[in-house]
VOPAGU-2260 file (C-alpha; in pm, 1 decimal, decimal comma):
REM VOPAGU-2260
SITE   aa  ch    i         X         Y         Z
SITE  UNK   A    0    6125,4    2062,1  -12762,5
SITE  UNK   A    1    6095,6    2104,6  -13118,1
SITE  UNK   A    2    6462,8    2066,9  -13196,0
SITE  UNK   A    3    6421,9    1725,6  -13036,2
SITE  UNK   A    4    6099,0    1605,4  -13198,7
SITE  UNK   A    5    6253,8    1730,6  -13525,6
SITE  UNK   A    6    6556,6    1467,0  -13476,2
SITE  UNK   A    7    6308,4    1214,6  -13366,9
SITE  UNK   A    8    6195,5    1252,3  -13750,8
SITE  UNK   A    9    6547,3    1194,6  -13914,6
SITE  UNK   A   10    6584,4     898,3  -13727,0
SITE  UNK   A   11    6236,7     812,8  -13785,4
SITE  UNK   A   12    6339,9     840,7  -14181,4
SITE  UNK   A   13    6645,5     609,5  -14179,3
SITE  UNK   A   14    6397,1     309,6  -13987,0
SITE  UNK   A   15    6128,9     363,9  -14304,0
SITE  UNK   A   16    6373,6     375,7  -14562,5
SITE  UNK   A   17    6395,0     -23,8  -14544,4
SITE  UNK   A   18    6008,3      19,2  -14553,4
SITE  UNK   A   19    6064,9    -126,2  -14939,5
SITE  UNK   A   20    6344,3    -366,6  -14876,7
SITE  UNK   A   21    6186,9    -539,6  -14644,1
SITE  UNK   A   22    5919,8    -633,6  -14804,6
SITE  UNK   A   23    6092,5    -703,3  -15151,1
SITE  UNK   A   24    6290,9    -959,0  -14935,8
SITE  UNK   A   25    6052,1   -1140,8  -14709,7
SITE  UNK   A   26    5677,0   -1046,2  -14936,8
SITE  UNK   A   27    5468,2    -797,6  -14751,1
SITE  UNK   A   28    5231,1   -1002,8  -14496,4
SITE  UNK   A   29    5561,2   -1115,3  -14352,8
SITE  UNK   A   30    5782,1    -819,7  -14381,4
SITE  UNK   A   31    5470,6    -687,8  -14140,2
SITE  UNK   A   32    5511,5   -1011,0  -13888,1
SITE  UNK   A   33    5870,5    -923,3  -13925,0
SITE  UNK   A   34    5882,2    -539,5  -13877,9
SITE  UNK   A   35    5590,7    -437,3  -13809,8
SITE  UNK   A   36    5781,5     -94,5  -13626,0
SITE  UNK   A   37    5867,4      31,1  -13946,9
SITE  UNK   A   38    5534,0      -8,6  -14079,5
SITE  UNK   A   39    5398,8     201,5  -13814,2
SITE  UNK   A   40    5705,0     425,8  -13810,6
SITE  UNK   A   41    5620,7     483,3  -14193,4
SITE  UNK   A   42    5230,0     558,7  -14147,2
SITE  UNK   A   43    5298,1     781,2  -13774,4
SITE  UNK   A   44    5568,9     992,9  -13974,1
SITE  UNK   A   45    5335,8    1211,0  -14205,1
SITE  UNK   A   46    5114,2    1294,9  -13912,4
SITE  UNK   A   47    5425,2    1433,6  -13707,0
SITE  UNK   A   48    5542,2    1612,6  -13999,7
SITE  UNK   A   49    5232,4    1826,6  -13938,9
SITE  UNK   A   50    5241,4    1852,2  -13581,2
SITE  UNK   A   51    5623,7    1978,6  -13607,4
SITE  UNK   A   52    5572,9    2300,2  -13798,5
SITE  UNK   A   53    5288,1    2406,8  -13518,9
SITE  UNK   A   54    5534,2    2312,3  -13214,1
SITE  UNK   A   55    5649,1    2671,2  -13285,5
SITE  UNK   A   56    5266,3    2793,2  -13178,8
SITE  UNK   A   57    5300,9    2544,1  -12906,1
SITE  UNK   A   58    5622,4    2738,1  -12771,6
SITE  UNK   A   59    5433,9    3040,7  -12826,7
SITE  UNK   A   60    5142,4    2928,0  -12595,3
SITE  UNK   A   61    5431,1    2846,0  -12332,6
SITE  UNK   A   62    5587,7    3209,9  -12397,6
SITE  UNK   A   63    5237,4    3335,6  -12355,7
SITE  UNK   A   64    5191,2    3107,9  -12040,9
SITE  UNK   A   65    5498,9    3266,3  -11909,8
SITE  UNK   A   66    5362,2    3588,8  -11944,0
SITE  UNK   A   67    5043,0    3535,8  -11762,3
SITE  UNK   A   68    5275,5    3434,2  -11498,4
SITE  UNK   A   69    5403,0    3806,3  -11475,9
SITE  UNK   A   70    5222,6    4086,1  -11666,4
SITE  UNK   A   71    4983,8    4061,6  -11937,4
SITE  UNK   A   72    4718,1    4274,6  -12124,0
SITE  UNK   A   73    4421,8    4102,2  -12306,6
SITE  UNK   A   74    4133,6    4295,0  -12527,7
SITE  UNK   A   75    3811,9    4079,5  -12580,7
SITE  UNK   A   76    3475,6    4191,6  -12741,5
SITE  UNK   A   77    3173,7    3921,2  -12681,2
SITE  UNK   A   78    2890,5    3923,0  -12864,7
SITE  UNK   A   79    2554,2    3714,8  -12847,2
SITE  UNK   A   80    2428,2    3600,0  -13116,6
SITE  UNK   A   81    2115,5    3365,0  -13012,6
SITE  UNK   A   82    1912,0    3319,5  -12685,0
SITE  UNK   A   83    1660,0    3021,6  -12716,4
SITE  UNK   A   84    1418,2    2880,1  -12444,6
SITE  UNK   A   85    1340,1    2933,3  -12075,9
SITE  UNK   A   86    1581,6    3194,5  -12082,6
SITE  UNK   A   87    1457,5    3418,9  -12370,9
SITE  UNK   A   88    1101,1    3344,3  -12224,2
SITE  UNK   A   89    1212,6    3517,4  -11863,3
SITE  UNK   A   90    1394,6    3790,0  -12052,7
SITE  UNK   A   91    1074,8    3869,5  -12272,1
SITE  UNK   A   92     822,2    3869,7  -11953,0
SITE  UNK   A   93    1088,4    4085,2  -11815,2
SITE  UNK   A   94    1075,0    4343,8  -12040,4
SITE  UNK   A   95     974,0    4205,2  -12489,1
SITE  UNK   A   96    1234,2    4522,4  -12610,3
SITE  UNK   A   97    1551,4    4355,9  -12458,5
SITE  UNK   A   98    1600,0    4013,5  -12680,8
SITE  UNK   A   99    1574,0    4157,3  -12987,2
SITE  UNK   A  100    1870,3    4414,8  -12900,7
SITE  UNK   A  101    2070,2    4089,1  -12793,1
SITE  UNK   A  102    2234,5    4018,9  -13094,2
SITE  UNK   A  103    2348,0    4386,4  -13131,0
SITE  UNK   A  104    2518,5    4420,8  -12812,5
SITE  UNK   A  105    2844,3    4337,3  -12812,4
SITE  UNK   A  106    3051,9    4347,5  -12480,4
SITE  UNK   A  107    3411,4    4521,9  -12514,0
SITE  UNK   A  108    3694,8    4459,3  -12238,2
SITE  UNK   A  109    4001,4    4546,4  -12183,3
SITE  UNK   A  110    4164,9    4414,5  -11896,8
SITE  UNK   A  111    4504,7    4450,7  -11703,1
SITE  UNK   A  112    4733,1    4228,4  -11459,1
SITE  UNK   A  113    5065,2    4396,9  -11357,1
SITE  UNK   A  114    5214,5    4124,2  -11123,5
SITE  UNK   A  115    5483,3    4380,4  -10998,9
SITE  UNK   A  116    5188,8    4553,4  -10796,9
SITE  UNK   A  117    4957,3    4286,2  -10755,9
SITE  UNK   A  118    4674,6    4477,5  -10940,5
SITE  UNK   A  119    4459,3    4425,5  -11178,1
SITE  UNK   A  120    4206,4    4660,2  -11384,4
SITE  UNK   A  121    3936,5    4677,3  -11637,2
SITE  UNK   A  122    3774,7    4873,3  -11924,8
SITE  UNK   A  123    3422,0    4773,2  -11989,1
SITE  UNK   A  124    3188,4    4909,6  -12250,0
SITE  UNK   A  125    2826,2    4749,0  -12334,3
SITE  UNK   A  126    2782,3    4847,3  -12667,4
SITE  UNK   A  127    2436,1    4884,7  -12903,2
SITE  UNK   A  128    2627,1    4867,8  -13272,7
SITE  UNK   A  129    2884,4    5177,1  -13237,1
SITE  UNK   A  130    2703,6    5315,2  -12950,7
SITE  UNK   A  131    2853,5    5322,5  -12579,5
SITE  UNK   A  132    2523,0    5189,5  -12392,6
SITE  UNK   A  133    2730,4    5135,4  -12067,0
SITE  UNK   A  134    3059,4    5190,0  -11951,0
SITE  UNK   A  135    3275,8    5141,6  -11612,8
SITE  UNK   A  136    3649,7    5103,2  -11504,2
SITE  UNK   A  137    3709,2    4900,0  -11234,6
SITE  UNK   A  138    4050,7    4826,8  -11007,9
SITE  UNK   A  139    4086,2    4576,3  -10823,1
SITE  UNK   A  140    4416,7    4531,5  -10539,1
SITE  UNK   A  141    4444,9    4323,9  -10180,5
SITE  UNK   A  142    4295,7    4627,1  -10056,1
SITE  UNK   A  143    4079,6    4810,7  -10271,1
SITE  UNK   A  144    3789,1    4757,6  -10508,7
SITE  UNK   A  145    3716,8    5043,4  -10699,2
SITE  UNK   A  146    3446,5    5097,3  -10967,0
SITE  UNK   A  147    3417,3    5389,6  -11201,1
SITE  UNK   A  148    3091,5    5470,1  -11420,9
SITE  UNK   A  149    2957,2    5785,7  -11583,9
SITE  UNK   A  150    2654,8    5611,4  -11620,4
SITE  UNK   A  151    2617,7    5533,1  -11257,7
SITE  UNK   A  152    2792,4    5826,5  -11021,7
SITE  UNK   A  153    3011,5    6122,2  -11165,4
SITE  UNK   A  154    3324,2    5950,9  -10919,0
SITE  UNK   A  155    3480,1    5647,3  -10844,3
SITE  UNK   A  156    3313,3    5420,9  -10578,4
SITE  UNK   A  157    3572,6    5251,0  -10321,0
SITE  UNK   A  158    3504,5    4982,7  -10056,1
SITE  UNK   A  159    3763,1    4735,9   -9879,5
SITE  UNK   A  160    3774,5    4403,9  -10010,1
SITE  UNK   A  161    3820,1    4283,3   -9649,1
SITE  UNK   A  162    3521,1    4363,5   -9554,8
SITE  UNK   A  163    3321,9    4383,1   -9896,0
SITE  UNK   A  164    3023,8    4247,8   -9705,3
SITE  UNK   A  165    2982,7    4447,4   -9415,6
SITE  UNK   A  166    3042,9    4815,1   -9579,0
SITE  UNK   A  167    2740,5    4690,9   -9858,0
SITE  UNK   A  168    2513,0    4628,0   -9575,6
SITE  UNK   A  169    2608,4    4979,2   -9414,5
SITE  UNK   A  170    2548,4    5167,0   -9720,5
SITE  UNK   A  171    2268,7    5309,4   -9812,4
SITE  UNK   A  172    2180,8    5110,1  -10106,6
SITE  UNK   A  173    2269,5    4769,1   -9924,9
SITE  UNK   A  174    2076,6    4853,8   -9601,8
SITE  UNK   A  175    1759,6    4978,1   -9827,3
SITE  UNK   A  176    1716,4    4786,7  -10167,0
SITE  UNK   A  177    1948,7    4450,7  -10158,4
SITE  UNK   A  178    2060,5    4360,1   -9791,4
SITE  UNK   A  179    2347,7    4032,2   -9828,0
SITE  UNK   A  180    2424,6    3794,9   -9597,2
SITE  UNK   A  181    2824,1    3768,4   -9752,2
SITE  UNK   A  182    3040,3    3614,6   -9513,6
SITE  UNK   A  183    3357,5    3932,4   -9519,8
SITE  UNK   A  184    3631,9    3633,2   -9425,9
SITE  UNK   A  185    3490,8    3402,3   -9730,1
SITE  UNK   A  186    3469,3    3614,2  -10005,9
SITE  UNK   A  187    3775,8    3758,8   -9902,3
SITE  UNK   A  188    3982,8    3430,8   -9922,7
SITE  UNK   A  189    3764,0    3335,3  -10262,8
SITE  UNK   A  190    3895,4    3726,9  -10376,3
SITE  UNK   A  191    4245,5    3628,3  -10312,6
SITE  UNK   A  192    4266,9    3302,0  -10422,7
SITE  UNK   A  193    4068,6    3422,0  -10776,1
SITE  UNK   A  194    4329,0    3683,5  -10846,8
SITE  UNK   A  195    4663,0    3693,0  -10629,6
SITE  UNK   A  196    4758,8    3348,2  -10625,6
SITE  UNK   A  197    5129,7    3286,4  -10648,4
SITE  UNK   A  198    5208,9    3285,4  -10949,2
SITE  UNK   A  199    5455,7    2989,2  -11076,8
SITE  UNK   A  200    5696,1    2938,4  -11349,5
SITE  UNK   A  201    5537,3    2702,2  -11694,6
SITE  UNK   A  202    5590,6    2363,5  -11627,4
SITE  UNK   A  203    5965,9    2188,4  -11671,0
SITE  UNK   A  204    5880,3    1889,4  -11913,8
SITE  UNK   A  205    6264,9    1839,9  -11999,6
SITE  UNK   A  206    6306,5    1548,6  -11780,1
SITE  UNK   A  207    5952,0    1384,4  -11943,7
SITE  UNK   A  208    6105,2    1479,8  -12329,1
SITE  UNK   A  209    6458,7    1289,8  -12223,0
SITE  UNK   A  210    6253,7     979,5  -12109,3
SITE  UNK   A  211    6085,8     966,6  -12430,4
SITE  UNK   A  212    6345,9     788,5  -12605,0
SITE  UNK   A  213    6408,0     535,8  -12360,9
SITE  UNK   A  214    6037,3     471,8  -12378,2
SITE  UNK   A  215    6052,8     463,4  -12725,3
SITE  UNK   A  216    6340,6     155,3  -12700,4
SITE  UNK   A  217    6125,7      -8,9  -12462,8
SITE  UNK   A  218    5816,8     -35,3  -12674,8
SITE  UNK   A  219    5694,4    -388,4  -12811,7
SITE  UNK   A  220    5510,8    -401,7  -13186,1
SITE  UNK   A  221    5315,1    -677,5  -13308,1
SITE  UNK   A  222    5110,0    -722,9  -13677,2
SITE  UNK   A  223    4764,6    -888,6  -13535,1
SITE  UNK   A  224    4711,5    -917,9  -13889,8
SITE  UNK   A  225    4430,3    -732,4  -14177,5
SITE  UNK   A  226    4037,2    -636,0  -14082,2
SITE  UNK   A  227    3957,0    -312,9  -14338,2
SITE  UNK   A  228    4314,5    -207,2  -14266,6
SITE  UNK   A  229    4677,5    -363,4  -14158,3
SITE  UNK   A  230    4612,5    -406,1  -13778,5
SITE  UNK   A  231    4906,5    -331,0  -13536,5
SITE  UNK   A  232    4969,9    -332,4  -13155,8
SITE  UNK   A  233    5178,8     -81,0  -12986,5
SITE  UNK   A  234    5238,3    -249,3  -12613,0
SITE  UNK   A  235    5442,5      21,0  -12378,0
SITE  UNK   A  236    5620,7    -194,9  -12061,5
SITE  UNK   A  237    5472,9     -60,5  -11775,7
SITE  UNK   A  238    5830,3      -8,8  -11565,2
SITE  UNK   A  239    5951,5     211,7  -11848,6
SITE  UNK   A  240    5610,3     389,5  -11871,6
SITE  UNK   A  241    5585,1     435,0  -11503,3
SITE  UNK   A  242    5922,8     654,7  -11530,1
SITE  UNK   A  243    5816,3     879,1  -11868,8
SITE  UNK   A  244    5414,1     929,3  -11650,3
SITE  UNK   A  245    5583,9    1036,3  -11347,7
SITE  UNK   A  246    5837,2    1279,9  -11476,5
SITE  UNK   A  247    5517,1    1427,5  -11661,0
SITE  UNK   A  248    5313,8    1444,9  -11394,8
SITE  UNK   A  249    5610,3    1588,3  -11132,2
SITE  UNK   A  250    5617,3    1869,3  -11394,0
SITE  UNK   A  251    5249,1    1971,3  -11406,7
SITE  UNK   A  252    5265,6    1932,3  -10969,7
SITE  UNK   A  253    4962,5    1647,0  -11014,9
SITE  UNK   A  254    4968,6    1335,0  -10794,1
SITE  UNK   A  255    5084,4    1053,0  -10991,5
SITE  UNK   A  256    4904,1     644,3  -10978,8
SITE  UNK   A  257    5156,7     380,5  -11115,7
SITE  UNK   A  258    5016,9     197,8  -11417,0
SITE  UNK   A  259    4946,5    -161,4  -11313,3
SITE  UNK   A  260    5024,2    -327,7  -11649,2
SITE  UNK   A  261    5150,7    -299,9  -11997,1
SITE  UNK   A  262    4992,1     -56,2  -12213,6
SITE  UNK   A  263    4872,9    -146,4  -12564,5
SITE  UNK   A  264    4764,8      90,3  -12843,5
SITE  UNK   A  265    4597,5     -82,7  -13159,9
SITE  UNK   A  266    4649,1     138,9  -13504,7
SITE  UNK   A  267    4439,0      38,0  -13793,2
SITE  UNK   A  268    4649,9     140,3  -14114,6
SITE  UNK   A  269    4650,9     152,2  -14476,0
SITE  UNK   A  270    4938,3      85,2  -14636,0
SITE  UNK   A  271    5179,3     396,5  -14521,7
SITE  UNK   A  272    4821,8     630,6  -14424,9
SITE  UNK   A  273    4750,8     575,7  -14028,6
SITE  UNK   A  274    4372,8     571,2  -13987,4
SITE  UNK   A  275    4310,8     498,1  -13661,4
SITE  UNK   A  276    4442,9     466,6  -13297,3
SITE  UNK   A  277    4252,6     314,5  -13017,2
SITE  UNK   A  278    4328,0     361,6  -12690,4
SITE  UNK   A  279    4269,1     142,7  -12406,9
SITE  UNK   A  280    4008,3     190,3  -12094,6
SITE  UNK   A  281    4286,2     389,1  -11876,4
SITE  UNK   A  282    4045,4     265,9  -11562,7
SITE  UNK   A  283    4155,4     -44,6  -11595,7
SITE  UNK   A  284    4548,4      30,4  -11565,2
SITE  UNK   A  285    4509,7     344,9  -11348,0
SITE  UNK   A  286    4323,5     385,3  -11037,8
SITE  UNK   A  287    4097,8     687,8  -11075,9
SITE  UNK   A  288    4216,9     956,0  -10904,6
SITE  UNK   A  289    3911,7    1131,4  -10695,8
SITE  UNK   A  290    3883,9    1430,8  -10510,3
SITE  UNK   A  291    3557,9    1419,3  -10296,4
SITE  UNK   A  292    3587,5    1800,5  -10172,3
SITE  UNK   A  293    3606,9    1931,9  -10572,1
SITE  UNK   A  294    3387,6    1664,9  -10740,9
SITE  UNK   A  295    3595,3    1531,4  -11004,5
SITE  UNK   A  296    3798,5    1221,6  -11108,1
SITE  UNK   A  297    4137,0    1299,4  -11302,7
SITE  UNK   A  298    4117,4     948,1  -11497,2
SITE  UNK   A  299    3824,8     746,6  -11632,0
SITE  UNK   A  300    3993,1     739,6  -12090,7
SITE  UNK   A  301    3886,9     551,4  -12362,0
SITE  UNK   A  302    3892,5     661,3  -12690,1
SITE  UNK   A  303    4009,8     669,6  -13058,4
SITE  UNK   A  304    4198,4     907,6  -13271,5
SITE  UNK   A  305    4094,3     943,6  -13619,3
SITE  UNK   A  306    4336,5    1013,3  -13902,4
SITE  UNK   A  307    4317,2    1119,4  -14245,8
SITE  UNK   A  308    4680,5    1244,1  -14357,2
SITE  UNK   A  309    4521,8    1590,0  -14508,8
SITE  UNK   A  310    4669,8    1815,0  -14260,4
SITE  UNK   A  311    4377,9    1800,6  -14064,2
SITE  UNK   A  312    4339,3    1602,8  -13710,1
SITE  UNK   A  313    4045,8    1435,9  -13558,5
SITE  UNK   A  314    4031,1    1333,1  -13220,5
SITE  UNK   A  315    3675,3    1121,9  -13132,8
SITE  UNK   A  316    3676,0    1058,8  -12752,3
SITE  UNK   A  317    3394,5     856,4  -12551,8
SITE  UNK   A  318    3416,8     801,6  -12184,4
SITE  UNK   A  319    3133,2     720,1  -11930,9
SITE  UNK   A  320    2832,2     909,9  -12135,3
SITE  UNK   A  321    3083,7    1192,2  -12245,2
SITE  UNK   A  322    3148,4    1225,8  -12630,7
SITE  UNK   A  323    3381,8    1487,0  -12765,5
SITE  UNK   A  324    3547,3    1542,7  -13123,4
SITE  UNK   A  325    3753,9    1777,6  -13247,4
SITE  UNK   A  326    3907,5    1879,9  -13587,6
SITE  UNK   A  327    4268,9    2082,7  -13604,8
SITE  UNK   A  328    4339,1    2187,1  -13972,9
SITE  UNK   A  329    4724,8    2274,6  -13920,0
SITE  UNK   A  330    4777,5    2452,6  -14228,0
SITE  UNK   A  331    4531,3    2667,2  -14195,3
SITE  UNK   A  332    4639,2    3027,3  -14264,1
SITE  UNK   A  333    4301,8    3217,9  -14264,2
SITE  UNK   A  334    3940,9    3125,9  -14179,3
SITE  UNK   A  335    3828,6    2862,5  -13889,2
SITE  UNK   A  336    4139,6    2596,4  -13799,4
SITE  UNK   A  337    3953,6    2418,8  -13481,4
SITE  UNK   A  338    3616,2    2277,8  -13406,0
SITE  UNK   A  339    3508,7    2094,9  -13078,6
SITE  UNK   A  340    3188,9    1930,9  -12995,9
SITE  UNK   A  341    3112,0    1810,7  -12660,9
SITE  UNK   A  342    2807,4    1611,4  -12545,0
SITE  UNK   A  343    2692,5    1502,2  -12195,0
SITE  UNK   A  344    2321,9    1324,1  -12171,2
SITE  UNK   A  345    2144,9    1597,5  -12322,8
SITE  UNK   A  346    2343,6    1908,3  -12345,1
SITE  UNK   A  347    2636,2    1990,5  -12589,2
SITE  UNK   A  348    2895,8    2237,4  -12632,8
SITE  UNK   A  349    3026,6    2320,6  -12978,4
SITE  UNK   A  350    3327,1    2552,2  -13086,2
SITE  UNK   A  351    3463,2    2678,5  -13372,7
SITE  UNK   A  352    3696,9    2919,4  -13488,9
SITE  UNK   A  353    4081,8    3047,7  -13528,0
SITE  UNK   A  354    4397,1    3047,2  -13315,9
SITE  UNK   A  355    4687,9    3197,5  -13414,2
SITE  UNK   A  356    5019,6    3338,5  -13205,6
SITE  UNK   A  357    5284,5    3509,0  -13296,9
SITE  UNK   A  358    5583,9    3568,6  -13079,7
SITE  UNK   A  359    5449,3    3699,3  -12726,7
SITE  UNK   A  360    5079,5    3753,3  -12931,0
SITE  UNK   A  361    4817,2    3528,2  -12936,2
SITE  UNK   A  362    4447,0    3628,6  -13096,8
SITE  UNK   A  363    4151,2    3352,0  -13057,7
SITE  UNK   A  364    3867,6    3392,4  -13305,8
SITE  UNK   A  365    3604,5    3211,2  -13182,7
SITE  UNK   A  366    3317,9    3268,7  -13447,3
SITE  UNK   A  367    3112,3    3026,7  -13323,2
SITE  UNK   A  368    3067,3    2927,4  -12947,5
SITE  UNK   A  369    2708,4    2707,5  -12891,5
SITE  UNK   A  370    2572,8    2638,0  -12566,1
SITE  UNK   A  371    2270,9    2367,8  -12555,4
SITE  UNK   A  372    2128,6    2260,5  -12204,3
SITE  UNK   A  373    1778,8    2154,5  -12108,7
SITE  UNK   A  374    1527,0    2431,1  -12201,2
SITE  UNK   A  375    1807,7    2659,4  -12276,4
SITE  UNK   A  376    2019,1    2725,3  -12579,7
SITE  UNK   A  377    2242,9    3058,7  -12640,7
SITE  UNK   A  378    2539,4    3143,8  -12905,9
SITE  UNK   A  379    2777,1    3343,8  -12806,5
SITE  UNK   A  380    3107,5    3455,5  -13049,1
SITE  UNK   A  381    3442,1    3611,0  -12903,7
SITE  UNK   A  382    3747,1    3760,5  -13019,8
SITE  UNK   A  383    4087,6    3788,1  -12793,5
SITE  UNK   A  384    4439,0    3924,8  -12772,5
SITE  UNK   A  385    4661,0    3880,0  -12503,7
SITE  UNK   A  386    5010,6    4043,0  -12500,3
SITE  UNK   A  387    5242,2    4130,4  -12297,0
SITE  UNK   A  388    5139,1    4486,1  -12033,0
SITE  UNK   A  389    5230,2    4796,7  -12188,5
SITE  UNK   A  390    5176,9    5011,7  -11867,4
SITE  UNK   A  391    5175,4    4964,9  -11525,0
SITE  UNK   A  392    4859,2    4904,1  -11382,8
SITE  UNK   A  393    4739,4    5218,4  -11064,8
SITE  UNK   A  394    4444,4    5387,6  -10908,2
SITE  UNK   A  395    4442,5    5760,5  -10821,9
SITE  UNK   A  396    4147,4    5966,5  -10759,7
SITE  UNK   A  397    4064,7    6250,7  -10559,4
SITE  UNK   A  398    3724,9    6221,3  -10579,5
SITE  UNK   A  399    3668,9    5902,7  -10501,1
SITE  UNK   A  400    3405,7    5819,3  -10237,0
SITE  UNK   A  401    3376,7    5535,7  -10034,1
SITE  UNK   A  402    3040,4    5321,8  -10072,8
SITE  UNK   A  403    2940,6    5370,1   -9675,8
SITE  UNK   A  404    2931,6    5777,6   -9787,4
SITE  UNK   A  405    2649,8    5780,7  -10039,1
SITE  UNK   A  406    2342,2    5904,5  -10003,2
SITE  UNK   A  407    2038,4    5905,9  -10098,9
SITE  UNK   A  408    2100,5    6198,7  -10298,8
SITE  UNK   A  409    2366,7    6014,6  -10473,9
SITE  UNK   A  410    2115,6    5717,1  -10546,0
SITE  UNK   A  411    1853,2    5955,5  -10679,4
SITE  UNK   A  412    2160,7    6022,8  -10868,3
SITE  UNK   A  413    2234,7    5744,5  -11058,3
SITE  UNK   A  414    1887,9    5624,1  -11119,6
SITE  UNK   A  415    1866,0    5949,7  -11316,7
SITE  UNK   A  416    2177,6    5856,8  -11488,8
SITE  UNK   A  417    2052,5    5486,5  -11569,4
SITE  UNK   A  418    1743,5    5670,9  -11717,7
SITE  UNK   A  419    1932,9    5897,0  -11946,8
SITE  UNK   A  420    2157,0    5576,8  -12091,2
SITE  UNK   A  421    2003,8    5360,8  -12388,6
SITE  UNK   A  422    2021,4    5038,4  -12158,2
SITE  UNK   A  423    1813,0    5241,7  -11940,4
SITE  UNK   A  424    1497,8    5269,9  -12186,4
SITE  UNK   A  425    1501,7    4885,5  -12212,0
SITE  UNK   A  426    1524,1    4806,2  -11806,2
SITE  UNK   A  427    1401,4    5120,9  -11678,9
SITE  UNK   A  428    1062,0    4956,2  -11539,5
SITE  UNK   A  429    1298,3    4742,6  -11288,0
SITE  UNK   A  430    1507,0    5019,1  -11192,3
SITE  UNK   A  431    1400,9    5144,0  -10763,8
């Protein structure tokens, strides 16, 4: 892919070379009228020069996409920062000592997936500043779900995920304190489905990258003439964009709705500095595509993309009540290099933070994650490697007990345990 974008740019190069000639021959408001594709050839070309050198991160991602498909390893450590509102209200009648201790506990993970055995594991630890406030291991195969916790029993605790429900409602801590009504069959196809899907190879977008240049030929430009900025139109013929949005979405396995007419793009420009791109309502060329059963429609665009040439992209995007922005510094080497805002009526999402990858590595910084609904507002912050497994993933224990053989012994137990933990201090008035 990038070998192919990167020739895109020489031939790019040749087209704006005549930028000058042209309009030394024919005066600039015609040389525009005239060619107005080397116009917008000349402004496009500085912001793919600095989408180029980050295609290698983008082939990363897909190495790193391949691995998920087989074995992978990621560490992550969550912290909270900030609970606001109805929440923090509930959490202080619950128990005042617990959300002041929120922004010291950090959650540490590190989790497994070895696709040769179809198992998957994790290392938990609840942590008050450097001290271990809870910890478990748990393993989780077709046929076992095992969970692991000094603070809770001295051995692992096994049940069948099969039959998940039934064996909690025969034990003795089901039957007494929290009775379920879990349908076994259900959760068992949800389990399944959550973490043993197939599988599948990253998408093939070869076919979509060779269409590209016939696309490319195809396309129509047009100067509409000067508002604040040189004003062109981009129009893609729908036959030749049918082929390139098929071949895309044949590669991602999505169901694909023929455009119905030409597609036009207007780009606001300043002499060689592309400012802004404005896209059309994509309703009214594609039919939305709605699935009733999951609630969502795949289509339903408009929006703009903001420029400014500084190694630095924004993206603005509004569509029915939705607003979202966000701001990609390339260049970036250390510190933040993404922020995204997203509003819907009267709840927003903002993130910001780092991404970086390095061969089959990639670590996510994300210093700043906000989370704004009605009546409640938290901030959370996260950190995350994934790389490739380093060991296989197992279970093997001879003490392990299922959860149909404790007893009330072992319950007495752990609610001893719970007590002798920090956590349990701050919710040991809700413990049985």
């Amino acid at each position: 892919m990038v070998a192919t974008i990167k020739t895109w740019l020489v031939l790019t190069l040749v087209g704006v070379a005549g930028v000058g000639a042209a309009g030394a021959v024919y005066g600039p408001r015609l040389a525009r009228e005239m060619f107005p594709q080397i116009y917008i050839a000349r402004a496009v070309l500085p912001i793919a020069q600095e989408i180029v050198p980050d295609m290698d991160a983008v082939d990363s991602l897909i190495a790193i996409g391949n691995k998920l498909s087989g074995s992978w390893r990621q560490e992550m450590i969550l912290g909270v920062s900030s609970i606001d509102g109805v929440l923090a209200d509930n959490i202080n009648a619950m128990n005042p000592m617990i959300l002041p201790a929120i922004p010291t506990l950090t959650l540490h993970a590190d989790t497994r997936w070895d696709s040769a055995r179809s198992a998957y594991s994790a290392d938990l630890r609840l942590q008050l500043l450097v001290t271990t406030v809870f910890s478990a291991d748990l393993f989780l195969d077709q046929e076992l779900i095992a969970l692991q916790s000094e603070s809770l029993f001295g051995f692992p605790v096994t049940a069948n995920p099969r039959t998940l429900g039934s064996e909690w409602n025969s034990s003795l801590p089901g039957s007494t304190f929290f009775p379920t009504t879990l349908d076994d069959e259900l959760f068992y196809q949800a389990y399944r489905a959550a973490l043993f899907f197939e599988r599948r190879e990253a998408p093939n977008f070869d076919p979509f990258i060779a269409s590209l240049r016939d696309l490319a030929a195809s396309m129509e430009f047009d100067y509409l003439g000067r508002d604040d900025y040189d004003i062109f139109s981009v129009t893609i013929p729908v036959d030749q964009a049918n082929i390139s949005a098929r071949l895309f979405f044949n590669a991602v396995q999505l169901p694909f709705v023929p455009l119905q007419e030409d597609f036009t793009v207007l780009m606001h420009i300043d002499g060689s500095r592309l400012v802004l791109a404005k896209f059309p309502d994509i309703d009214s060329y594609i039919r939305p595509i709605s699935n009733n059963a999951l609630g969502f429609t795949l289509f339903g665009y408009s929006g703009e993309w903001h420029f400014d040439n500084n190694d630095r992209l924004q993206h603005s995007l509004t569509a029915n009540g939705l607003t979202a922005n966000l701001l990609w510094d390339h260049n970036a080497v250390s510190g933040d290099n993404f922020a995204i805002a997203v509003a819907y009526g009267g709840s927003h999402v903002n993130l910001s933070g780092s991404l970086r990858t390095s061969g089959d590595r990639t670590d996510a910084h994300l210093r700043t994650i906000e989370i704004n609904v009605p009546d409640i507002r938290i901030t959370l912050n996260l950190r995350s490697t994934i790389q490739p497994l380093d060991s296989p993933v197992t279970f093997a224990s001879q003490d392990a007990r299922r959860l149909t053989d404790l007893t009330i012994i072992h319950i007495l137990d752990m609610t001893r345990r719970i007590g002798d933990t920090p956590i349990g201090g701050i919710i040991g008035n809700i413990l049985p």
